[in-house]
C-alpha positions in Angstrom: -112.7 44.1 1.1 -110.0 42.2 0.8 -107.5 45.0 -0.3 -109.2 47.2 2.4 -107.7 44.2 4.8 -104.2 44.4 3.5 -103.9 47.7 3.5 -104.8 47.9 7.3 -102.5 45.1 7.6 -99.6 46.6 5.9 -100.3 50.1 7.4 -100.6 48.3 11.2 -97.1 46.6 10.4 -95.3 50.0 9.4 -96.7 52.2 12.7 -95.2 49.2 14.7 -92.2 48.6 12.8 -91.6 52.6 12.9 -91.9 52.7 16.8 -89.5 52.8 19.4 -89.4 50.1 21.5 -88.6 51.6 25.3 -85.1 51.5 26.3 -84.4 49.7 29.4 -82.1 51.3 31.7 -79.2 49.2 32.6 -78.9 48.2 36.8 -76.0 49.6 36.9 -73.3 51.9 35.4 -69.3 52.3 36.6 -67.1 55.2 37.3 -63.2 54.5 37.3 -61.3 56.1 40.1 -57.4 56.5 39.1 -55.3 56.9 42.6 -52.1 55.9 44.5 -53.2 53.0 46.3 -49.9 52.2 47.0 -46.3 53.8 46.6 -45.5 57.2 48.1 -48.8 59.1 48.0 -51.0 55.6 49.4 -51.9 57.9 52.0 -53.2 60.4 49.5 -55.1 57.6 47.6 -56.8 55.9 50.7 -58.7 59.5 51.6 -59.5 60.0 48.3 -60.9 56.3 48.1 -63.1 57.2 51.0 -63.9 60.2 49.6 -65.3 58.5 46.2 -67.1 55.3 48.0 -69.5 58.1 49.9 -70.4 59.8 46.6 -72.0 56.5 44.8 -73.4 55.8 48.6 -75.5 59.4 48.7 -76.5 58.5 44.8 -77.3 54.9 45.2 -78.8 54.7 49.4 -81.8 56.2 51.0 -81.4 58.6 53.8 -84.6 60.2 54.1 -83.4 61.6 58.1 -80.2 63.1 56.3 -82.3 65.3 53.6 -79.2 66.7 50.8 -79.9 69.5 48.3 -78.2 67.8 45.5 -80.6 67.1 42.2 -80.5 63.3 42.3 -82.9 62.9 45.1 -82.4 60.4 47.9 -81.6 56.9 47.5 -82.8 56.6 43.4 -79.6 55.8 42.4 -79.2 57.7 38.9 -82.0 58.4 36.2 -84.5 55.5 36.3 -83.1 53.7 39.0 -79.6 52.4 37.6 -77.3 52.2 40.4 -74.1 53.7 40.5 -70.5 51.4 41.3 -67.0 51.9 41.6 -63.9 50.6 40.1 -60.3 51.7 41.1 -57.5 51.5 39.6 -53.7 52.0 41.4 -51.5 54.4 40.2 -48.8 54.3 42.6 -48.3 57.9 41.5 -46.2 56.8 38.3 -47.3 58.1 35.1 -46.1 55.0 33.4 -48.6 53.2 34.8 -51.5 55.3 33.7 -52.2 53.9 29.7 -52.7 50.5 31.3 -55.2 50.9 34.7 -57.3 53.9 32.4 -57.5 51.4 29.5 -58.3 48.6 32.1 -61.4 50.5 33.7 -62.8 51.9 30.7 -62.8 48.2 29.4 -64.4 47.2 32.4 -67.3 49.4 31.5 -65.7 52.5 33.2 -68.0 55.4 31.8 -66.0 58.3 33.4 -63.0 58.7 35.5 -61.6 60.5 38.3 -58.3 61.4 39.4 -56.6 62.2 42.7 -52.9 62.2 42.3 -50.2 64.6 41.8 -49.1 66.7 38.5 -47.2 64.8 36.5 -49.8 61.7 36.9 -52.4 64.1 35.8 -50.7 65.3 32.9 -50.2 61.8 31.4 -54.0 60.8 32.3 -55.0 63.7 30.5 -53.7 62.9 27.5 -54.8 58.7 28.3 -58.3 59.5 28.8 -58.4 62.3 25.4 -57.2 59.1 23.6 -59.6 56.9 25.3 -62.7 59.6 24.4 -63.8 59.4 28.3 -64.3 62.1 30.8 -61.3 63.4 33.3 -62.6 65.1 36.2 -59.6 66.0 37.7 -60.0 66.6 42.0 -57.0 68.1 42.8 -55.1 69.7 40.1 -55.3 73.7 40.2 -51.9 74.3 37.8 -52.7 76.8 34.9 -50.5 75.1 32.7 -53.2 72.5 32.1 -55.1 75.1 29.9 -52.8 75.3 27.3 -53.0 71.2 26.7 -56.3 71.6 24.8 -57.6 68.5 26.3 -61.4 67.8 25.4 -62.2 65.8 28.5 -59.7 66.8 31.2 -62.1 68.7 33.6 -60.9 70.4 37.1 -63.0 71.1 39.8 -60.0 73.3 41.6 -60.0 77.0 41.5 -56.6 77.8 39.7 -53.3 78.8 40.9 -54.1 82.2 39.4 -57.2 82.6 41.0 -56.0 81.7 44.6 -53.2 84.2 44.0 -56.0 86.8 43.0 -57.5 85.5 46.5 -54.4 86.5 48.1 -54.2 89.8 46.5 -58.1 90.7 47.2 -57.0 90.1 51.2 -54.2 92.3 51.1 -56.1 94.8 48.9 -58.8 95.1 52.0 -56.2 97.2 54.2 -55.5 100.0 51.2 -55.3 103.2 52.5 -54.8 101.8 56.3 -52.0 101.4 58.5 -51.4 97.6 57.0 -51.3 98.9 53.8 -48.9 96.6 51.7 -46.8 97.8 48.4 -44.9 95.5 47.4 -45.2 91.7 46.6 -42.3 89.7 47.4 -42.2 85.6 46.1 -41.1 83.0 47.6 -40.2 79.5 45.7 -38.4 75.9 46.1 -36.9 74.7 42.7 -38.9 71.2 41.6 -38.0 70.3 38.6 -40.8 68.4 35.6 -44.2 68.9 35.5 -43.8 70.4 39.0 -41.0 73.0 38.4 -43.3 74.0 34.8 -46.3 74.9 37.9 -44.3 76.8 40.1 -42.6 79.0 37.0 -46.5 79.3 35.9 -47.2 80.6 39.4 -44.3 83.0 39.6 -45.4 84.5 36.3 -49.0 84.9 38.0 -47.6 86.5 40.8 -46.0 89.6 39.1 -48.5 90.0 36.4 -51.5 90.2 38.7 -49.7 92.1 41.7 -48.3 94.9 39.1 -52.2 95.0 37.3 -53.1 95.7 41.1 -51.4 98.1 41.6 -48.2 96.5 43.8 -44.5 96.6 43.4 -43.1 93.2 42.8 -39.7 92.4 44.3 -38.8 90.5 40.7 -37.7 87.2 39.7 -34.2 88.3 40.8 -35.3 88.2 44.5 -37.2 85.4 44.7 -36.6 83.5 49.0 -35.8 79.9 48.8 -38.0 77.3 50.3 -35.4 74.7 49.4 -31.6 74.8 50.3 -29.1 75.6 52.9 -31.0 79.5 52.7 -34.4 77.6 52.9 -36.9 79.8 55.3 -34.2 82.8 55.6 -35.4 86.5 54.3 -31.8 87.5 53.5 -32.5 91.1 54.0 -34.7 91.0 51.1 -38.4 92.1 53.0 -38.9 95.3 54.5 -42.1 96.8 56.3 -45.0 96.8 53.9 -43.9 94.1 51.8 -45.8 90.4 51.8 -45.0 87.5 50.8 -46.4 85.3 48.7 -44.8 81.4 49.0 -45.4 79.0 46.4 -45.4 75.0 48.5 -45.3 72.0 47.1 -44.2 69.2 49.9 -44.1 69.5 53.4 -40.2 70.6 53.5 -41.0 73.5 52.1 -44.3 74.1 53.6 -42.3 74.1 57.0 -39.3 76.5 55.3 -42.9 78.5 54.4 -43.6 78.9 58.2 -40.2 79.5 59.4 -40.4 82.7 56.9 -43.5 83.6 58.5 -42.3 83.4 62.1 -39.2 85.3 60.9 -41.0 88.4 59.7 -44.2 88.2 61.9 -44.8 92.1 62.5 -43.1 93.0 59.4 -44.6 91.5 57.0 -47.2 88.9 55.9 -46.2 85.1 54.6 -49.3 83.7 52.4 -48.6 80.1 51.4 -50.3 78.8 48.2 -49.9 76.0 45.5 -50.1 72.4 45.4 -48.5 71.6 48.9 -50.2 73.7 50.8 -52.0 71.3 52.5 -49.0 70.5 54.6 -49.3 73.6 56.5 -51.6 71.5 58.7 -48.5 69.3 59.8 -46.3 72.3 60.7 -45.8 73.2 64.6 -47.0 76.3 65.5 -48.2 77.7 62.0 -47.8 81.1 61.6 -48.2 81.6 58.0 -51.4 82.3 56.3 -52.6 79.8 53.4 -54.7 80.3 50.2 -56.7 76.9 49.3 -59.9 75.6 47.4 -61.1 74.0 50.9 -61.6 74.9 54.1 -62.5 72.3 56.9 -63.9 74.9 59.2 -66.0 76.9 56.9 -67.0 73.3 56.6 -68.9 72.9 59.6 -70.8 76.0 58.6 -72.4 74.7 55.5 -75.3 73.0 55.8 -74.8 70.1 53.3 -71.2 70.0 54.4 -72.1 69.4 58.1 -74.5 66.3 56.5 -71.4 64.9 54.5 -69.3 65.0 57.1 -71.2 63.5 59.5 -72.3 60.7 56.9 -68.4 60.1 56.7 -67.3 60.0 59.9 -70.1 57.6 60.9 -69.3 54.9 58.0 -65.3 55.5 58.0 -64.9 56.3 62.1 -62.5 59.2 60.9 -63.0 63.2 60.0 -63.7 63.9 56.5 -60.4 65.4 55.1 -59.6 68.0 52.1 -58.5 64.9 49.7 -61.4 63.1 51.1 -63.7 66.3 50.2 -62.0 66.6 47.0 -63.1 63.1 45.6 -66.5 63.3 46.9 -66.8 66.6 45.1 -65.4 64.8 41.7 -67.3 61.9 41.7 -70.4 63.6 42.5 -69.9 66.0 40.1 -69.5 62.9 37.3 -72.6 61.8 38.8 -74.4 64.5 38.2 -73.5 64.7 34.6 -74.3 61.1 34.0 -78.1 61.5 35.3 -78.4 64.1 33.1 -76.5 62.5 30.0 -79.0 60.9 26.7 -77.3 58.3 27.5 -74.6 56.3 29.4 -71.7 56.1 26.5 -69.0 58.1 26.7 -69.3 60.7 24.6 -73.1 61.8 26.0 -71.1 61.5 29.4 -68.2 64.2 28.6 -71.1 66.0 26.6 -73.0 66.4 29.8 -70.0 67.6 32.2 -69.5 70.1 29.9 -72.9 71.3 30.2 -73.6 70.9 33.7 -74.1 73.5 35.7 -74.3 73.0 40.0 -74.6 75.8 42.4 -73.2 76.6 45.1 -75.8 74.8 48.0 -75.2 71.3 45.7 -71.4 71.5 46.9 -69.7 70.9 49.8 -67.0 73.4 49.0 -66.6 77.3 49.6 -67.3 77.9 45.8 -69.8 79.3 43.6 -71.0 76.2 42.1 -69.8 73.9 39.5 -69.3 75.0 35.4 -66.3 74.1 33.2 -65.3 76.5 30.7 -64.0 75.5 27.3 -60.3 74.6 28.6 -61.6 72.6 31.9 -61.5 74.8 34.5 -64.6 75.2 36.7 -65.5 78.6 36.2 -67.3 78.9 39.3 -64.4 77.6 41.9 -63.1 79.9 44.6 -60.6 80.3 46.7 -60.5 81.5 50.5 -57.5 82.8 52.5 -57.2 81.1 56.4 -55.5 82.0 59.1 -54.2 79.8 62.1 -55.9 80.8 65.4 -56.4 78.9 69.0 -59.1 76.6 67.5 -57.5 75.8 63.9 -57.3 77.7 60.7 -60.3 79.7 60.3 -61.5 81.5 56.9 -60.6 85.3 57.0 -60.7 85.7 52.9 -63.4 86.2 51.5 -64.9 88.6 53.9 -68.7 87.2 53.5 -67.4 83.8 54.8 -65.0 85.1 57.7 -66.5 84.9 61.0 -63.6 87.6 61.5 -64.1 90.7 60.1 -60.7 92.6 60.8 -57.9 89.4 60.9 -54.8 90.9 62.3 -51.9 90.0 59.6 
């Protein structure tokens, strides 16, 4: 009897010794935001702030009026309640100062990160946070060059430069065989230098190898129109009917020398802007030129869980959501997204779930297909639409299932 007891005993000891005890979920878990908060691009890091700070409020704050597709439910916070918070760090858009705010939020219990800032910031984050072992996601960077770093965690939610110039080339493919027909691609370029002059020769090279595997003439690297310069916005002689142009922007100089091209050869032949800077069309007067972009603020208004974002913004901000704005939401809920469906909330299990995840399109606020990164980074499912400048702002006319206008004029 006695043995009998022991044995019971011992055996009651091993089942409890061998069980799990249940692992509480912590209240709350950080995401490290990396932008200019002050500097050059402050501007640039103040919308993107915004932008981030409405994310963890749709993860972490009931709105049961404002119903949201998105797979984390309303008001939950993340998987079993933990809350979601947000630390910043300021870049100043200086890539010197990257090592020490990425190390900073990471120690502060940063899980993730996200970046808005330009280029030559992201290429030094990417290699900051592959050291550190954290997740990148990366809201604004679309430069094909990024590919080739091999960076584990470096993840961009931008369709690339080389699929907005495919974007460009679908539009013009639409009038083959009409009176618009266009045969030859002519480029036009400014002459940054760094990580920003490494983008615009990536894009150049784009340009001619897709246009010839379409099917186009290219004009050559030989006869390339400056966006920069005392010849900046000129044609030179260089376009002729059935050409277009294709104009690689990044700052607002030569978005504006972009435009002036356009105007110069309107009924001749069509400008399409593209590349980092093409945002600044929106500051040009009278824009004639037609732009290629991962966002569009009026396709916006038609998407039902766009309308609720934007409305959710304007009411706690008192502004209009913008594309930076857009962006960073888009990032950060993205991260989110992986983190609720992460094992667990280190950092590996973290990068191993954005890799994995997989959103479509009706969980974004963007004109895209969804959300999947491929083995290099690049959301597979980003896409690009072409817009043209009418009476009541630019309005999508590429692709043709999400143009209102079914035969733009160019």
């Amino acid at each position: 009897m006695t043995a009998l007891v022991l044995a019971s005993a011992l055996l009651m000891s091993a089942c409890t010794g061998d069980a799990k005890p249940a692992v509480t979920p912590p209240a709350s878990v950080a995401i490290g935001l990396l932008v200019p908060t002050s500097g050059p691009n402050a501007q640039l890091g103040q919308q993107a702030t915004l932008g981030a700070r409405l994310a963890i409020e749709v993860v972490n704050r009931d709105v049961p009026s404002k119903p949201l597709p998105l797979p984390l439910g309303p008001g939950v916070g993340l998987r079993g309640g933990t809350k979601l918070t947000l630390l910043t760090g300021d870049t100043a858009s200086a890539p010197e100062r990257i090592e020490k705010e990425a190390t900073k939020l990471v120690d502060d219990g940063a899980v993730g990160l996200i970046l808005a800032d330009t280029i030559d910031v992201a290429q030094t984050t990417s290699r900051v946070a592959d050291f550190l072992g954290v997740s990148l996601v990366d809201s604004l960077t679309t430069s094909d060059t990024f590919s080739e770093s091999n960076r584990a965690g470096h993840f961009r939610i931008q369709p690339t430069d080389r699929h907005l110039v495919n974007t460009a080339l679908d539009l013009l493919y639409r009038y083959k065989g009409t009176n618009g027909q266009v045969k030859r691609i002519v480029t036009a370029s400014g002459a940054p230098g760094g990580e920003l002059g490494k983008e615009v020769a990536s894009l150049k090279n784009s340009i001619e190898d897709l246009s010839q595997s379409s099917g186009y003439d290219v004009a050559g690297k030989d006869h390339v129109l400056p966006l920069t310069g005392s010849e900046a916005g000129q044609p030179n002689g260089q376009v002729q009917k059935g050409d277009a142009v294709l104009a690689i922007v990044t700052s607002p100089a030569e978005a504006s020398a972009a435009n002036d091209l356009a105007v110069k050869l309107k009924g001749t032949a069509s400008v399409i802007a593209l590349g980092p800077g093409v945002a600044a069309l929106d500051g040009v007067k009278n824009p004639t030129a037609l732009r290629a972009a991962g966002w569009s603020n009026e396709f916006a208004t038609r998407n039902p869980t766009a309308q609720v974002i934007g409305a959710m913004f304007e009411q706690a901000f008192h502004t209009k959501l913008t594309e930076v704005a857009a962006d960073a939401f888009m990032a950060t809920l993205t991260l989110a997204m992986a983190m609720d469906q992460a094992g667990d909330y280190t950092k590996q299990a973290v990068r191993n779930s954005v890799q994995q995840l997989t959103l479509p399109a009706t969980q974004t606020i963007m004109p895209w297909n969804g959300v999947r990164f491929d083995g290099t980074g690049v959301n597979q499912l980003a896409a690009g639409v072409v817009e043209q400048r009418t009476q009541n702002g630019y309005m999508v006319i590429q692709p043709a299932e999400l143009s209102i206008t079914q035969a733009p004029n160019l």
